[in-house]
C-alpha positions as CSV (number, residue, x, y, z in Angstrom):
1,X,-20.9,-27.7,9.9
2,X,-18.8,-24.0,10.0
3,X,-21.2,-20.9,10.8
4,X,-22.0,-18.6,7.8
5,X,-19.4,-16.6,9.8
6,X,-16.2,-18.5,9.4
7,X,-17.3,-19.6,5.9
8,X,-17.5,-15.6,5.3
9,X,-13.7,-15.7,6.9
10,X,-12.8,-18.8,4.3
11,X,-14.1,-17.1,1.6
12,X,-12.3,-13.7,2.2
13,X,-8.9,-15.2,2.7
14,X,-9.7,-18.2,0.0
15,X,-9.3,-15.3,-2.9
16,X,-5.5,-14.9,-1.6
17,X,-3.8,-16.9,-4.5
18,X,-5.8,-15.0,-7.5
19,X,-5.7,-11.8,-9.1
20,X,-8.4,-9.1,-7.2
21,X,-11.4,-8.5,-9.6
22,X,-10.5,-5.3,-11.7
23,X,-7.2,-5.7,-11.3
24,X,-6.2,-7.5,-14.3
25,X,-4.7,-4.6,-16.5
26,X,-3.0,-3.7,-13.7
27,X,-1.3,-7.5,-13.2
28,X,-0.4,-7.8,-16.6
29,X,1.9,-4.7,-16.4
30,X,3.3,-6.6,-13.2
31,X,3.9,-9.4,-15.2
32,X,5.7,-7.8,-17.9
33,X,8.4,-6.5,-15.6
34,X,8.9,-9.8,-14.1
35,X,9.2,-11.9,-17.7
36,X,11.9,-9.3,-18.9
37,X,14.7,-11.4,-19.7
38,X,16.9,-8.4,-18.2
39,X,17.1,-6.8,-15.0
40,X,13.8,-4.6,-14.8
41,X,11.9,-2.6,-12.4
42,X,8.4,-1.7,-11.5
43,X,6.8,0.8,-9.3
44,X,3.1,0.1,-7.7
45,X,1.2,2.9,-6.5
46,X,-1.8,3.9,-5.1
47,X,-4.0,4.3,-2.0
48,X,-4.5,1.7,0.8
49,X,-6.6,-0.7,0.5
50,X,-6.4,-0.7,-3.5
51,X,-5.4,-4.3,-4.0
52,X,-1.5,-3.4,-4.6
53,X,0.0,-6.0,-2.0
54,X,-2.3,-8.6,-3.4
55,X,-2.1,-8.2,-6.7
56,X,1.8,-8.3,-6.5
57,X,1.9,-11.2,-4.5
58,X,-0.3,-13.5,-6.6
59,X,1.6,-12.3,-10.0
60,X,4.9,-13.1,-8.5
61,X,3.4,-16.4,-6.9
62,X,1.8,-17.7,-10.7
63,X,5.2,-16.7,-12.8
64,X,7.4,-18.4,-10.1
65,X,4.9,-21.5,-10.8
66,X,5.0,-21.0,-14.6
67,X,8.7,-21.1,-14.3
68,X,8.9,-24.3,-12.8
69,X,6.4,-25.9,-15.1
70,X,8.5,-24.4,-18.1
71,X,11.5,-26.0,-16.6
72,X,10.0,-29.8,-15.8
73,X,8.3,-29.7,-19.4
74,X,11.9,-28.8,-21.1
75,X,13.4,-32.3,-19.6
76,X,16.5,-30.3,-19.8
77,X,19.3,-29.3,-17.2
78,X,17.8,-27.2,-14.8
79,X,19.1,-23.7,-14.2
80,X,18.8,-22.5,-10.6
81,X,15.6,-21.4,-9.3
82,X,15.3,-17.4,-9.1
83,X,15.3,-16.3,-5.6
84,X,12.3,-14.3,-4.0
85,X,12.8,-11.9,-1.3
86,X,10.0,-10.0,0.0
87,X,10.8,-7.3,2.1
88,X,8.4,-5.2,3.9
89,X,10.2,-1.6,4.6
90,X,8.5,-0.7,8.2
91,X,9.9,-3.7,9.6
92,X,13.7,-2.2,8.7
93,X,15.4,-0.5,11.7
94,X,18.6,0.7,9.3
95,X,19.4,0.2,5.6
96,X,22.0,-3.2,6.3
97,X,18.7,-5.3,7.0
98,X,18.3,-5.3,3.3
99,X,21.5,-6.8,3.5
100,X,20.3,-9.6,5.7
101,X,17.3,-9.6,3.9
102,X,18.6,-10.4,1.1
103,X,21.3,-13.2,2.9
104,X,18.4,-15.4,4.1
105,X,16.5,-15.7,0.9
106,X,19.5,-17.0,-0.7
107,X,21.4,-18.6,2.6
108,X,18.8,-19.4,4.7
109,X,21.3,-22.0,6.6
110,X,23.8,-19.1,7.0
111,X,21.6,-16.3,8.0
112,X,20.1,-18.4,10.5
113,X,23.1,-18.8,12.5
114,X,23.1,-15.1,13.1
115,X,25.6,-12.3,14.4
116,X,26.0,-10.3,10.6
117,X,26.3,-6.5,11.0
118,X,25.8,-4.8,7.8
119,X,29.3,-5.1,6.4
120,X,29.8,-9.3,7.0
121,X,25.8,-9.5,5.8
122,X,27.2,-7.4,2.3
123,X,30.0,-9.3,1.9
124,X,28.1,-12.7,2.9
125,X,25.4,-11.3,0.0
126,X,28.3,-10.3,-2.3
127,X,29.7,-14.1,-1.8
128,X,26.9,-16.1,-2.5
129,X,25.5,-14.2,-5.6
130,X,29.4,-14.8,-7.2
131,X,29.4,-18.6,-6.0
132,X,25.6,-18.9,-7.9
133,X,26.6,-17.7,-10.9
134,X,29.8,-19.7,-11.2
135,X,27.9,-22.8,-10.6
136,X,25.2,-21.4,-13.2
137,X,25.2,-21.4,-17.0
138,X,23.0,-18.1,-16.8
139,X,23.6,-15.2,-14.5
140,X,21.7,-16.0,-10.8
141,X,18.4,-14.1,-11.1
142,X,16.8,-12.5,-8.0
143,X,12.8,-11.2,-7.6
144,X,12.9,-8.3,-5.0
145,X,10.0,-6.8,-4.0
146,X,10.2,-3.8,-1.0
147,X,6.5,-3.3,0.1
148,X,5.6,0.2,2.1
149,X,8.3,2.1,0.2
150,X,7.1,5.3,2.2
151,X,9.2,4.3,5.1
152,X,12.3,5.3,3.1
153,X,10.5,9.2,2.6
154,X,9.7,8.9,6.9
155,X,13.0,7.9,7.7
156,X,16.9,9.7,7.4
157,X,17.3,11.7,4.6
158,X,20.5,9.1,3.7
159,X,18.4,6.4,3.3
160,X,17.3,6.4,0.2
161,X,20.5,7.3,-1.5
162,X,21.2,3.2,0.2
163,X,18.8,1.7,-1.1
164,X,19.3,3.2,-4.6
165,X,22.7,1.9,-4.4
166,X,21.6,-1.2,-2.7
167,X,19.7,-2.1,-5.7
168,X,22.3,-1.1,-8.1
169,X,24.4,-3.4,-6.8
170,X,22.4,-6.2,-6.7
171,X,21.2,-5.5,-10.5
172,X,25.3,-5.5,-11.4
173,X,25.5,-8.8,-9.9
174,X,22.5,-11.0,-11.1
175,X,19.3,-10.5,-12.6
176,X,17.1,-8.4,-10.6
177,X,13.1,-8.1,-10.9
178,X,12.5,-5.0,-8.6
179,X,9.0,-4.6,-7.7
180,X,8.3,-1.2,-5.5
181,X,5.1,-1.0,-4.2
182,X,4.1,2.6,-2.3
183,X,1.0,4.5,-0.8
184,X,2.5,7.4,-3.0
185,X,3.8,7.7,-7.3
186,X,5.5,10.7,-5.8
187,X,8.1,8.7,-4.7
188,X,8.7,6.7,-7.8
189,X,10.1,10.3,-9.1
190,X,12.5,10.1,-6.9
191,X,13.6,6.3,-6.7
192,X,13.7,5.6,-10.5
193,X,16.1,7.9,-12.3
194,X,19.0,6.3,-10.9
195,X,17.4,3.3,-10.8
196,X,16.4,3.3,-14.9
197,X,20.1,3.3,-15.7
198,X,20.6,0.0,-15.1
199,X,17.6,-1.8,-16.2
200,X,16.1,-2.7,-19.8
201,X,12.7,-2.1,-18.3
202,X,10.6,-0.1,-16.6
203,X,7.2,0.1,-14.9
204,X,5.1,2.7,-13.3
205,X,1.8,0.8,-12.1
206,X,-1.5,3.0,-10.9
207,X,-3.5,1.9,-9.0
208,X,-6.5,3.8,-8.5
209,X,-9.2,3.5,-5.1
210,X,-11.8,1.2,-5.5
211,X,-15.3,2.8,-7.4
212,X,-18.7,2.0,-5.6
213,X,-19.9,0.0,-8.4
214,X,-16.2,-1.7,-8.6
215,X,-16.7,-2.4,-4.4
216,X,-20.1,-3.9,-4.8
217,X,-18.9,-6.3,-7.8
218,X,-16.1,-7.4,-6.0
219,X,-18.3,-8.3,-2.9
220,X,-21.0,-9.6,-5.1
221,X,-18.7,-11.8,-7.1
222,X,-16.8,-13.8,-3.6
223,X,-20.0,-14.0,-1.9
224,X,-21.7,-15.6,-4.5
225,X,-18.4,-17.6,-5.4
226,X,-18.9,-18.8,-1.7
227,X,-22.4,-19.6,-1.4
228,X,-23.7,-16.5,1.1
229,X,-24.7,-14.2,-1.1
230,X,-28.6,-14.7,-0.1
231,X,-27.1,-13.8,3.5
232,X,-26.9,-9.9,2.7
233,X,-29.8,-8.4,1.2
234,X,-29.0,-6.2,-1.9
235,X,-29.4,-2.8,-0.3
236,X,-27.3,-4.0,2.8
237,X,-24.5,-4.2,-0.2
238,X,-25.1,-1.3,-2.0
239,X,-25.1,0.9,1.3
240,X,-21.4,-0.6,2.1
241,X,-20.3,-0.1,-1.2
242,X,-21.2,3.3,-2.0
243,X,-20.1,4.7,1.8
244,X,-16.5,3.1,1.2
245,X,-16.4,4.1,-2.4
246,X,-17.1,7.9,-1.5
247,X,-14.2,7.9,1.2
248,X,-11.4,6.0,1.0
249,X,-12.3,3.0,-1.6
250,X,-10.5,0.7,0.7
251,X,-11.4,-3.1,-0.1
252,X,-10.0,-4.2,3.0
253,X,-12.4,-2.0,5.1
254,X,-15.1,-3.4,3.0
255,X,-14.5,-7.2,4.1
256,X,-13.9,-6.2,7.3
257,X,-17.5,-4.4,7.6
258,X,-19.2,-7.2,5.6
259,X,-17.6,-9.7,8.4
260,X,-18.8,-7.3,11.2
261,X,-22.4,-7.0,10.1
262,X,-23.1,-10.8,9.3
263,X,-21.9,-11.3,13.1
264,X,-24.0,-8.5,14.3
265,X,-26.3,-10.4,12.6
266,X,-25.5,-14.1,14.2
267,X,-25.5,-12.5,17.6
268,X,-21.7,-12.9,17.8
269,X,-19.8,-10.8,19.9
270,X,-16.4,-11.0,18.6
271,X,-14.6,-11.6,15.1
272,X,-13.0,-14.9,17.2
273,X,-16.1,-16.2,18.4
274,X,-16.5,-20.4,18.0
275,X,-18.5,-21.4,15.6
276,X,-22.5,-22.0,15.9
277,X,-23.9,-24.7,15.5
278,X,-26.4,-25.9,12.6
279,X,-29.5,-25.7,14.6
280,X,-29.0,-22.2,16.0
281,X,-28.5,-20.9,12.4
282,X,-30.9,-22.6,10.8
283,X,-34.6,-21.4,10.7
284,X,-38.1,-21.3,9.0
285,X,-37.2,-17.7,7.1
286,X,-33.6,-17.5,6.7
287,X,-32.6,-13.4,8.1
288,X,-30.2,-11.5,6.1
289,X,-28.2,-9.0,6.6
290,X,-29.9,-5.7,6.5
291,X,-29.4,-1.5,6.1
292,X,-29.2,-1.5,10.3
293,X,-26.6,-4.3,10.6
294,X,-24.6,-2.7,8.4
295,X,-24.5,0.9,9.6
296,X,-23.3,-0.5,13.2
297,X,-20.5,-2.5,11.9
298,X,-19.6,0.8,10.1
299,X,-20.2,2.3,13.6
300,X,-18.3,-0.5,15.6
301,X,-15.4,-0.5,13.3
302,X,-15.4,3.4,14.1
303,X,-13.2,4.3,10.9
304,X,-13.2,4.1,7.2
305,X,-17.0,5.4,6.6
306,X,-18.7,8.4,6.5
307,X,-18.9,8.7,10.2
308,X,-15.0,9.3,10.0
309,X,-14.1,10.8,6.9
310,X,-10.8,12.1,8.5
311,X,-9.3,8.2,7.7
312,X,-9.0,9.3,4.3
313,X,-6.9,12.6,5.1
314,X,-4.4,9.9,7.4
315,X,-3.9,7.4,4.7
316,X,-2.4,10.6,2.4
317,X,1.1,10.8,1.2
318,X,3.7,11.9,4.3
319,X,4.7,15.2,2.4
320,X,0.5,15.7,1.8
321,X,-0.2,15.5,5.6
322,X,2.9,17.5,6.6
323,X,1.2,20.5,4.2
324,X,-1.8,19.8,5.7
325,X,-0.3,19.8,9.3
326,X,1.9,23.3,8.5
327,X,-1.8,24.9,7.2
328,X,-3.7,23.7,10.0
329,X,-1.1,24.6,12.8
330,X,-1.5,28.1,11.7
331,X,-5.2,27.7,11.3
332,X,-4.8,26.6,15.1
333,X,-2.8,29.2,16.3
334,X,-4.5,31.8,14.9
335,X,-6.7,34.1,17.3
336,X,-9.6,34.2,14.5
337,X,-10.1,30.7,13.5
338,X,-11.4,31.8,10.3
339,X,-7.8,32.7,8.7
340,X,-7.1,29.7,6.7
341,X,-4.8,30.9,3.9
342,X,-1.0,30.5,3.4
343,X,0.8,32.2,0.7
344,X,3.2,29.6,-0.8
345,X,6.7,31.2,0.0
346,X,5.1,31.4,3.7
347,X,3.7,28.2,3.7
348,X,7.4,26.1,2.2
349,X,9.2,27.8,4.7
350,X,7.2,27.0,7.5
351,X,7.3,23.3,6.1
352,X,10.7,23.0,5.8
353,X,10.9,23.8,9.5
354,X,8.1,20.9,10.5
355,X,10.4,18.5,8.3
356,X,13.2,19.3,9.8
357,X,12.3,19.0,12.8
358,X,11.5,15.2,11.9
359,X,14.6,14.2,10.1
360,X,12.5,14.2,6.7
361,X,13.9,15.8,3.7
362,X,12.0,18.4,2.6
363,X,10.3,18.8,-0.5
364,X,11.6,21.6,-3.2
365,X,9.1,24.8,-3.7
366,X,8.2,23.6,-6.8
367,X,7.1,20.2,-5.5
368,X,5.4,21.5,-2.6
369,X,3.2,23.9,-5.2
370,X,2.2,20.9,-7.2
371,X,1.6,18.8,-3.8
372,X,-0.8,21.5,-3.3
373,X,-2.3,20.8,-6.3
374,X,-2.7,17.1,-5.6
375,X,-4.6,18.6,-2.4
376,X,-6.4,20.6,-4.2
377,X,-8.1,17.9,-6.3
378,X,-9.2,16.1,-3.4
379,X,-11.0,18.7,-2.1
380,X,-8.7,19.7,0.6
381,X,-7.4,22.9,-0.6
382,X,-8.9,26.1,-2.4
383,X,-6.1,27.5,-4.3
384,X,-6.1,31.3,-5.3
385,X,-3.8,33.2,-8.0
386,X,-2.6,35.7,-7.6
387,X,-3.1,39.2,-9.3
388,X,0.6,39.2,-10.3
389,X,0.6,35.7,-11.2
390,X,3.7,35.2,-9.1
391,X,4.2,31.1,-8.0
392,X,5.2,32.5,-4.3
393,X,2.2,34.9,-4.3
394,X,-0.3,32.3,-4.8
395,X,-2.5,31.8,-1.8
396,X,-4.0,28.6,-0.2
397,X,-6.9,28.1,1.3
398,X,-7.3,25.1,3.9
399,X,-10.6,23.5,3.5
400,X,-12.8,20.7,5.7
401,X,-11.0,22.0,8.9
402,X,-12.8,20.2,11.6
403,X,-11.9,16.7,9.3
404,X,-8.1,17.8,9.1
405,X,-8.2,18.8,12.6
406,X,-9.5,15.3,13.8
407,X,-7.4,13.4,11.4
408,X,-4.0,15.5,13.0
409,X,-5.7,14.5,16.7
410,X,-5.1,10.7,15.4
411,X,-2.1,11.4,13.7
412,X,1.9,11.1,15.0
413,X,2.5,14.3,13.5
414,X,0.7,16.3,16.4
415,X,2.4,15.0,19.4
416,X,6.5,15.8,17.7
């Protein structure tokens, strides 16, 4: 018989093929960019940990199985299954991977064999899309979806002028679902225009962090769906909930602390631990998990909780955290530590210098003021007007310095 451990683990991962609770509006926006009889495109946003990957995944999964069905009940002449690539963008050293990307979803006998440099992997791509729809009564129809988009924003500035025209050129060729999916809607502002010329449809999907009421649901509803619900006592719950909820809202971190605490719990020492056995589980007055197991797994997982509330300043936007890193270097170098404020013509310049120094294109003036903003509402940033009302007069104020300064200690952006 499995412990109440690796049941937990079963019933975490056993949720993978269906749409995350409260995620339903969201997936039928999904959907409708993927049913478009034209080329379409969608852009998912939002924080980590907000369900994005998984709710992508399992649409895409259920209309490539709706498709099939459609097709088998027609009794007709099949038309060529659509071809799904899934791409995640961190793993790409240079644009021409999307290339060969692309090349083994469709030619997985031919990519295999190797040795394509970007140029034979475009024309190899360019090949087999005309050979499919010759063979084809309809045009050959392609499902692309580039998870962690922000890699394009971190990388050369030239890199997302390629992909744009990447994904032009695969929308002139075939049908092409597009599905984005991003920690940041900022860059949907940037990827779409060119992108909106060429397709009948488009998406821009929200997703918002997870609520404490919308955590502890979403907890309640797969425990009890796995039969350990009477394992975690109702307060144990609510305490994980609303910690997560008023920090970073990230599900993930939730399971993970839920997984840490019933092994606390067990006496297990590790996530990998083997299994128990019935009798050493088994007692006269079952134990559940309690307030104290769960505040050391928040401890032992050392991030993600109140105890580090910097993890929600590293998951921001790479534009938000260099803003944050071009206020706070000056905070740091500052003989009075008190001195906090930037005016905004002082504070872009100073930016552009940090970006350049990374290869990242910088943001315009404008951008950077309403970046601010964004900061702003997250309680990050005190922004004061000026008396003249001038943009480039306006003043801002760093706030929660000792969290900024601990998230930069953490973060790449201190040591280039």
């Amino acid at each position: 018989m499995a412990s109440p451990a690796d049941r937990l683990r079963q019933c975490l991962r056993g949720n993978d093929g269906c749409t995350p609770m409260g995620r339903e509006g969201e997936a039928e926006k999904i959907r409708d960019v993927l049913v478009q009889p034209k080329s379409a495109v969608g852009f998912v946003a939002g924080p980590p940990g907000s369900g994005k990957t998984h709710t992508v995944r399992s649409v895409v999964a259920k209309c490539m199985e709706d498709e099939d069905g459609k097709e088998g009940a027609d009794g007709k002449e099949q038309k060529e299954k659509a071809v799904t690539c899934w791409i995640n963008c961190m793993s790409l050293s240079q644009p021409g991977d999307l290339y060969r990307n692309l090349l083994g979803a469709m030619e997985p006998t031919t990519a295999a064999k190797g040795g394509h440099d970007a140029k034979e992997a475009w024309k190899s791509m360019l090949r087999s899309m005309r050979n499919r729809n010759r063979t084809g009564r309809r045009r050959s129809s392609v499902v692309l979806v580039l998870d962690e988009c922000d890699a394009f924003v971190a990388a050369r500035t030239d890199w997302l002028a390629e992909v744009q025209e990447f994904c032009l050129l695969v929308a002139s060729r075939c049908t092409l679902k597009l599905i984005c999916i991003s920690n940041s809607p900022e860059l949907a502002g940037r990827l779409m225009p060119s992108l909106q010329k060429s397709m009948s449809h488009t998406e821009i999907v929200i997703f918002q962090a997870y609520k404490t009421q919308e955590i502890k649901n979403v907890l309640t509803g797969l425990l009890q769906g796995g039969g350990l619900l009477d394992w975690f006592s109702p307060s144990a719950l609510q305490f994980c909930a609303k910690k997560i909820g008023s920090q970073s809202g990230d599900m993930r971190y939730a399971f993970c602390v839920c997984m840490r605490a019933l092994e606390l719990l067990l006496g297990c020492e590790a996530t990998d631990s083997p299994s128990l056995k019935e009798a050493d589980i088994v007692q006269e007055k079952r134990q559940a998990v309690e307030m104290e197991h769960m505040h050391a797994a928040f401890q032992d997982n050392g991030h993600g909780g109140m105890s580090k509330p910097s993890n929600a300043i590293t998951a921001l936007p790479l534009h938000q955290r260099l803003i944050l890193f071009t206020l706070s270097k000056g905070v740091l170098a500052s003989k009075d530590k008190n001195v906090t404020v930037a005016q905004l013509t002082t504070l872009h310049h100073h930016y552009e210098r940090n970006c350049r120094k990374r290869l990242v294109k910088p943001l315009s003036f404008q951008q950077v003021a309403t970046a601010c903003k964004d900061l702003a509402d997250a309680g990050l940033v005190q922004i004061h007007q000026s008396k003249n009302k001038k943009v480039g007069d306006t003043a801002y104020k760093l706030c929660r310095v000792a969290d900024v300064r601990a998230a930069l200690e953490r973060s790449h952006l201190t040591t280039t």
